[in-house]
DOMI-303944 format. One record per residue (C-alpha): residue in three letters; residue number from 1; x, y, z. Coordinates in pm, 1 decimal. Each point is the difference from the previous one (the first is absolute). Layout:
<recs>
+------+-----+----------+----------+----------+
: type : seq :       xx :       yy :       zz :
+------+-----+----------+----------+----------+
:  ala : NUM :        X :        Y :        Z :
...
+------+-----+----------+----------+----------+
</recs>
This chain:
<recs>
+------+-----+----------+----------+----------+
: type : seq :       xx :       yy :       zz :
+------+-----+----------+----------+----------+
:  unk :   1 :   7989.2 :   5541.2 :   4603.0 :
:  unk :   2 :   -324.0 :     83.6 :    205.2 :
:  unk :   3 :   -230.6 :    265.4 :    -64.6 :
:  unk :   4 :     93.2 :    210.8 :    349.4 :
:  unk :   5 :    394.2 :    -65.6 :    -61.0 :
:  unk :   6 :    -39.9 :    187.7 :   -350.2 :
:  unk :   7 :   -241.1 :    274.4 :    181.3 :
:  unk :   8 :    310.9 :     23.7 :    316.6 :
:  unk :   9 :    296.1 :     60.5 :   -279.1 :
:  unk :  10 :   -178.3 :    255.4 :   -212.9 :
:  unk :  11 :   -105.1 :    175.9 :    338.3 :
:  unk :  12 :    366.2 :    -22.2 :    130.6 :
:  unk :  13 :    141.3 :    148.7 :   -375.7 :
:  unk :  14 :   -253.9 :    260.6 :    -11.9 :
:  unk :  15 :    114.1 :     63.6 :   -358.0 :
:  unk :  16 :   -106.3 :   -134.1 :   -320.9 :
:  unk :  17 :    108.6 :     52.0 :   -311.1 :
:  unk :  18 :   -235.7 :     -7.0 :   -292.0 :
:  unk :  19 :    156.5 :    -95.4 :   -304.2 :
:  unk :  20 :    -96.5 :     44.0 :   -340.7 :
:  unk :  21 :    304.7 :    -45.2 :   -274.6 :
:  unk :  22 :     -6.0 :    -33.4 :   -390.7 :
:  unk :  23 :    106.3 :   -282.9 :     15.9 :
:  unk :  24 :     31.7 :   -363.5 :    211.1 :
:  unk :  25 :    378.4 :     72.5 :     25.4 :
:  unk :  26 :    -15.5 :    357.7 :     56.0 :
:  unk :  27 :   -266.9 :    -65.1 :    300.3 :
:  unk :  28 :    203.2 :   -258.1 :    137.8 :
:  unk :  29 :    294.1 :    223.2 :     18.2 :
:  unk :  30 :   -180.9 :    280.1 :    180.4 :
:  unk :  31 :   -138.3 :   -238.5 :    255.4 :
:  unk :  32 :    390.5 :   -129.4 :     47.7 :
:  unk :  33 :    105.9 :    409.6 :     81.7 :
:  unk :  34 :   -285.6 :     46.0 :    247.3 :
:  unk :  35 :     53.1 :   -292.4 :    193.0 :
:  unk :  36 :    365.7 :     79.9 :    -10.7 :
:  unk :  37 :    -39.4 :    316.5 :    110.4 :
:  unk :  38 :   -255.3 :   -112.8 :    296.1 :
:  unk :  39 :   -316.9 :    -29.9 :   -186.3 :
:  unk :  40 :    -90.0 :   -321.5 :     67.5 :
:  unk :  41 :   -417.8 :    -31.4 :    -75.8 :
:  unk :  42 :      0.0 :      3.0 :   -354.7 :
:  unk :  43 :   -311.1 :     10.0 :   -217.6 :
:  unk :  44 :    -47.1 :   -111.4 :   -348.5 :
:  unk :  45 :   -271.0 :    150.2 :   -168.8 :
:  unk :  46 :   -151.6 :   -220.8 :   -292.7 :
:  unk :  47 :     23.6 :    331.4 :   -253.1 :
:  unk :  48 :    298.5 :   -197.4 :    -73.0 :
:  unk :  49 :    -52.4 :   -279.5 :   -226.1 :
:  unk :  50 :    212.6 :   -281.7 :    168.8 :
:  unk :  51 :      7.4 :    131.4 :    310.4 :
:  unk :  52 :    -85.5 :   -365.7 :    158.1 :
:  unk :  53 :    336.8 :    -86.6 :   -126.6 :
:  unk :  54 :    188.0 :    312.7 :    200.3 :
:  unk :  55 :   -258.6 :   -138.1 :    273.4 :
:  unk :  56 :    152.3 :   -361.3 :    -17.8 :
:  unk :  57 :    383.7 :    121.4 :    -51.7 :
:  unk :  58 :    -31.4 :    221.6 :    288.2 :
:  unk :  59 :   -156.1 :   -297.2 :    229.0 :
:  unk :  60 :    295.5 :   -202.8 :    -97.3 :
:  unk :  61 :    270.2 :    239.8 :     41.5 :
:  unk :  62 :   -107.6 :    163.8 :    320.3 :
:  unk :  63 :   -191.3 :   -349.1 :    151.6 :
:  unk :  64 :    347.9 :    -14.3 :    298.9 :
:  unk :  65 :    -55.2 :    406.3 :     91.8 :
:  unk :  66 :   -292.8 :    -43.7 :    277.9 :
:  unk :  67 :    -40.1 :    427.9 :    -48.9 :
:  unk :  68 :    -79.2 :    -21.9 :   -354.5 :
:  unk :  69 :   -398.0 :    -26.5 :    -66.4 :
:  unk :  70 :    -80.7 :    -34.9 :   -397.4 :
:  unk :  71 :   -362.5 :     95.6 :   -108.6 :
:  unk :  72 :   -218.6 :     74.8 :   -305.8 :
:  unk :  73 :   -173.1 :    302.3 :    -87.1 :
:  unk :  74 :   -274.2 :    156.6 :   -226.9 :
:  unk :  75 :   -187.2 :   -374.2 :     -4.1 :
:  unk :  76 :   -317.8 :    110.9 :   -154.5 :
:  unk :  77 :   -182.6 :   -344.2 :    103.8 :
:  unk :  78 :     57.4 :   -325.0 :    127.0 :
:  unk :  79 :    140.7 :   -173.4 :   -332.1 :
:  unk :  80 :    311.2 :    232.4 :     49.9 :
:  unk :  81 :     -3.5 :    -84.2 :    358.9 :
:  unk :  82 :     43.5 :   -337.3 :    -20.1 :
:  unk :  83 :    268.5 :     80.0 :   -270.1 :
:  unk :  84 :    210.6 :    166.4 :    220.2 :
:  unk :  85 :     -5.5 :   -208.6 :    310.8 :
:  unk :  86 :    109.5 :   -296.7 :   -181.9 :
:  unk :  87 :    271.3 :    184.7 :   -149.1 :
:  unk :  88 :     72.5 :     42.1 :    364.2 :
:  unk :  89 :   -228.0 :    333.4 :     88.5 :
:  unk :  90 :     41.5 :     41.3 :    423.1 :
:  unk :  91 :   -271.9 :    285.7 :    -16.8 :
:  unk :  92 :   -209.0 :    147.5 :   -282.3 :
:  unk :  93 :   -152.5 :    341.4 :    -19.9 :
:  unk :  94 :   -237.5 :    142.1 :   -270.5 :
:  unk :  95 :    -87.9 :    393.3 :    -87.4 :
:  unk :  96 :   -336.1 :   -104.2 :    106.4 :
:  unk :  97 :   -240.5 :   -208.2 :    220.1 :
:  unk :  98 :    -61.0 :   -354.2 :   -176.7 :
:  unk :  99 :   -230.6 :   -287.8 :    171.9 :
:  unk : 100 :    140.4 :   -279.1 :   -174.6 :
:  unk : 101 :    332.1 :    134.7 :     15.2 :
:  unk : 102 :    -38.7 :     29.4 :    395.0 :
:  unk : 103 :   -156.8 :   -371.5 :     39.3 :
:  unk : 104 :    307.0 :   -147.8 :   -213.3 :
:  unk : 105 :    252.6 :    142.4 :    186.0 :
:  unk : 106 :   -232.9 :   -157.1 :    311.1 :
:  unk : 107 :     50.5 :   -295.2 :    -98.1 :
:  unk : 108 :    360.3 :     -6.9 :    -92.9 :
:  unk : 109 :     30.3 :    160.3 :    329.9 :
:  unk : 110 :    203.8 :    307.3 :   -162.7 :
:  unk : 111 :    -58.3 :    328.7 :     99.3 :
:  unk : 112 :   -191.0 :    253.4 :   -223.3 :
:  unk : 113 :     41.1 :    377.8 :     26.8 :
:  unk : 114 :   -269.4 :    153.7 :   -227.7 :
:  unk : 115 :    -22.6 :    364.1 :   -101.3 :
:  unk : 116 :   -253.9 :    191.4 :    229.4 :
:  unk : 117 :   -102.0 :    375.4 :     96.3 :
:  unk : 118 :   -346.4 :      8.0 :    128.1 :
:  unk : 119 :   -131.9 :   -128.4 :    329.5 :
:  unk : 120 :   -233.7 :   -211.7 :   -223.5 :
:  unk : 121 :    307.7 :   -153.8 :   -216.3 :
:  unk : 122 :    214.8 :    -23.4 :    293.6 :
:  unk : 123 :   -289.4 :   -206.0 :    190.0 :
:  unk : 124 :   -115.7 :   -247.6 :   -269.8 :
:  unk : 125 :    404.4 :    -73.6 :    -91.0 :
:  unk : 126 :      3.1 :    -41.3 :    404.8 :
:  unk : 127 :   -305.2 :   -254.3 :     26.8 :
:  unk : 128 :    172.1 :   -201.6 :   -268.0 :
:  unk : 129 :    296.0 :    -83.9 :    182.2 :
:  unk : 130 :    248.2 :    295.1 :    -77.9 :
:  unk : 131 :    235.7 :     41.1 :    287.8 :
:  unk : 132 :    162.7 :    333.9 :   -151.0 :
:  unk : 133 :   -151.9 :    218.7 :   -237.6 :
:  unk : 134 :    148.7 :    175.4 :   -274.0 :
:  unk : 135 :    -79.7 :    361.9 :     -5.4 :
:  unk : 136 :      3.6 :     98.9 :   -340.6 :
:  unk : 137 :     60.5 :    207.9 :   -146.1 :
:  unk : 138 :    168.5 :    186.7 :    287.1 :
:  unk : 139 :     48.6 :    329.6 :   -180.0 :
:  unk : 140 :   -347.2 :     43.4 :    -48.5 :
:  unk : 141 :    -96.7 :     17.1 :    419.8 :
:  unk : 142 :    379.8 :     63.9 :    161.6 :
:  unk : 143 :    146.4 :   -113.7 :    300.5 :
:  unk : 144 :   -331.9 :    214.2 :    243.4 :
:  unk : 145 :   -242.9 :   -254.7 :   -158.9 :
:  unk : 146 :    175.6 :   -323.4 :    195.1 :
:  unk : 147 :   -145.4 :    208.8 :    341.7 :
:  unk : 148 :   -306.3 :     57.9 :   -160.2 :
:  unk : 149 :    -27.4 :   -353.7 :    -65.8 :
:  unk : 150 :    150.1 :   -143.7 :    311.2 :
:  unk : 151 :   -283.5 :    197.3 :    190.4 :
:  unk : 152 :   -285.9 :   -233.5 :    -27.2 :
:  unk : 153 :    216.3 :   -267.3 :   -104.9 :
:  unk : 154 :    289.5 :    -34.6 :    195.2 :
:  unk : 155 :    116.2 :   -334.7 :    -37.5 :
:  unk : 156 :     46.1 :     12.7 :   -357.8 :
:  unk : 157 :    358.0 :      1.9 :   -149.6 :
:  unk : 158 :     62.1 :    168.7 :   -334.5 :
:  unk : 159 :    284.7 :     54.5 :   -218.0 :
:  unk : 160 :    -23.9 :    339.6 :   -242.5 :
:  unk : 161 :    124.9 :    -57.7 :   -333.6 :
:  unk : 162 :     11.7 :    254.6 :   -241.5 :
:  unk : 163 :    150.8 :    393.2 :     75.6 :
:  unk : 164 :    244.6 :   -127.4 :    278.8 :
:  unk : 165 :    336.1 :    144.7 :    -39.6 :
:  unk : 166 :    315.5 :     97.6 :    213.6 :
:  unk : 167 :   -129.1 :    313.0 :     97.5 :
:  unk : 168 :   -361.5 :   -135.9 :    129.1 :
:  unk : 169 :     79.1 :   -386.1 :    101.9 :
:  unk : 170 :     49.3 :     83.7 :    392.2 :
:  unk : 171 :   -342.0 :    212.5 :      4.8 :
:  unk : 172 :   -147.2 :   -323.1 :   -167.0 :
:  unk : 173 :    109.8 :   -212.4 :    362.6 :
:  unk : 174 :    -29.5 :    247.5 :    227.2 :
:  unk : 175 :   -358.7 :      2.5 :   -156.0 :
:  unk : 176 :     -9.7 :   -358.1 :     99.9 :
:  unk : 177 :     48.3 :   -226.0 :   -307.4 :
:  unk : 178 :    153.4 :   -313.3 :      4.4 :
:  unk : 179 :    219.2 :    -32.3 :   -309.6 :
:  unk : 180 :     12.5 :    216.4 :   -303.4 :
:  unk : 181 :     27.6 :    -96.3 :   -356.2 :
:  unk : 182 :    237.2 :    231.3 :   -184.5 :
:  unk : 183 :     26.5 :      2.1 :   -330.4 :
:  unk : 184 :    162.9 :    190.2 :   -329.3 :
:  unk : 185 :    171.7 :    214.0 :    278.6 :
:  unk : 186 :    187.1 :   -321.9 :     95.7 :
:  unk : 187 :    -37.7 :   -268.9 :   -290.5 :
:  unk : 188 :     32.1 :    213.0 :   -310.6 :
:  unk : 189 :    340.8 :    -81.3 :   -206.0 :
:  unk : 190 :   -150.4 :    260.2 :   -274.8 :
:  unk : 191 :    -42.4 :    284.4 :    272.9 :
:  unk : 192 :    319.1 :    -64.9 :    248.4 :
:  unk : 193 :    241.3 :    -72.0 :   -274.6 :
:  unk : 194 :    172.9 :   -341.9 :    102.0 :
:  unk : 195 :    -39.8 :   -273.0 :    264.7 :
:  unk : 196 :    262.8 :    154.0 :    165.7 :
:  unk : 197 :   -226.9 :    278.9 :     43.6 :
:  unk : 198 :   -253.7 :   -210.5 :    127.2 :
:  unk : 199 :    174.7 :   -178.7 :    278.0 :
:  unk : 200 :     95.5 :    312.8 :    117.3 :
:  unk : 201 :   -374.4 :    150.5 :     15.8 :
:  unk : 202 :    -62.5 :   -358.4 :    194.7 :
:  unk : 203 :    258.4 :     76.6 :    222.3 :
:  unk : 204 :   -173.6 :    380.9 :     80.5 :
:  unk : 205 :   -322.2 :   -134.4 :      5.9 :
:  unk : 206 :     86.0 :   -277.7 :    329.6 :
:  unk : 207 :    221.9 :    291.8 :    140.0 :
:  unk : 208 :   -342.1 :    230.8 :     31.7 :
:  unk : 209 :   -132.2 :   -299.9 :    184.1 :
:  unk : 210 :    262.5 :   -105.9 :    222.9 :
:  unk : 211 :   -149.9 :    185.2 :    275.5 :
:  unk : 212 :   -327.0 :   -272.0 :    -57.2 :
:  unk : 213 :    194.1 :   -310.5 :     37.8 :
+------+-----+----------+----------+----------+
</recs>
């Protein structure tokens, strides 16, 4: 798939859920319940040993549903990059701004979302070839900094991670983000109880955006 096809589906879900898990199974299940319950950008963050493997099942079992985008997360550099997009990675995203990371994912023609919040990070990540930025961590600025940001730079897309919730996640749009990334408030099995639980969150979470699509 090419580079602006992966950008247009996470842009048209608006939601993605970060997922973590204990395990490769548990993960894997969590991902299931948010895409059945509407979720359908999923993120695998490489805290999870084996989480290329969710990454590859996930590719294979959703590769027929055109709305389902697959992605890595927390790739520290470019060795765990490349990891992930040949497990089958559609976009990677990292806590951070990393060169090498960035020029990889150039030249698989993948889409990399690293973690920004000053003008300065947000530029540099920009000049390399990041088409939407990771604001991270979101709880740390709140949904008044995208306006800040989009003042001098209005062009630039960014997608808060970190602090967004039921109760805030409109304020974070009508601020003008893109996409959010949501995370234990969606994806945790520990902190919602079952996966039951956690299609249903899905479910509330595309409700609160309806009004966006």
């Amino acid at each position: 798939m090419k580079k602006h096809e992966v950008l247009s589906k996470l842009l048209d879900q608006k939601l993605v859920a970060v997922v973590r898990g204990d395990s490769v199974e548990e993960a894997q299940e969590v991902s299931e319940a948010c895409i059945t319950g509407g979720v359908k950008g999923i993120e695998l963050t490489f805290t999870l040993q084996g989480a290329e493997k969710v990454i590859e099942n996930l590719s294979a079992a959703y590769k027929d549903d055109e709305d389902v985008v697959i992605g890595a997360g927390t790739v520290l550099d470019a060795t765990t990059a490349r990891i992930a997009i040949l497990a089958g990675a559609q976009f990677i995203v990292s806590p951070g701004f990393d060169k090498e990371t960035a020029l990889l994912c150039n030249t698989y023609h993948v889409p990399y979302l690293p973690g920004c919040v000053t003008i300065t990070e947000i530029l540099t990540a920009s000049k390399y070839g990041a088409d939407v930025i990771k604001l991270f961590p979101g709880d740390l600025v709140g949904p008044d900094y995208i306006g800040a940001v989009k003042g001098p730079l209005p062009h630039v897309q960014l997608m808060p991670t970190g602090g967004v919730n039921e109760d805030n996640i409109t304020d974070w749009f009508d601020k003008g983000a893109v996409a959010v990334g949501i995370g234990s408030n969606l994806t945790s099995l520990k902190k919602l109880g079952s996966l039951e639980a956690i299609t249903e969150q899905a479910q509330k979470y595309v409700e609160k955006i309806s009004y966006l699509r």
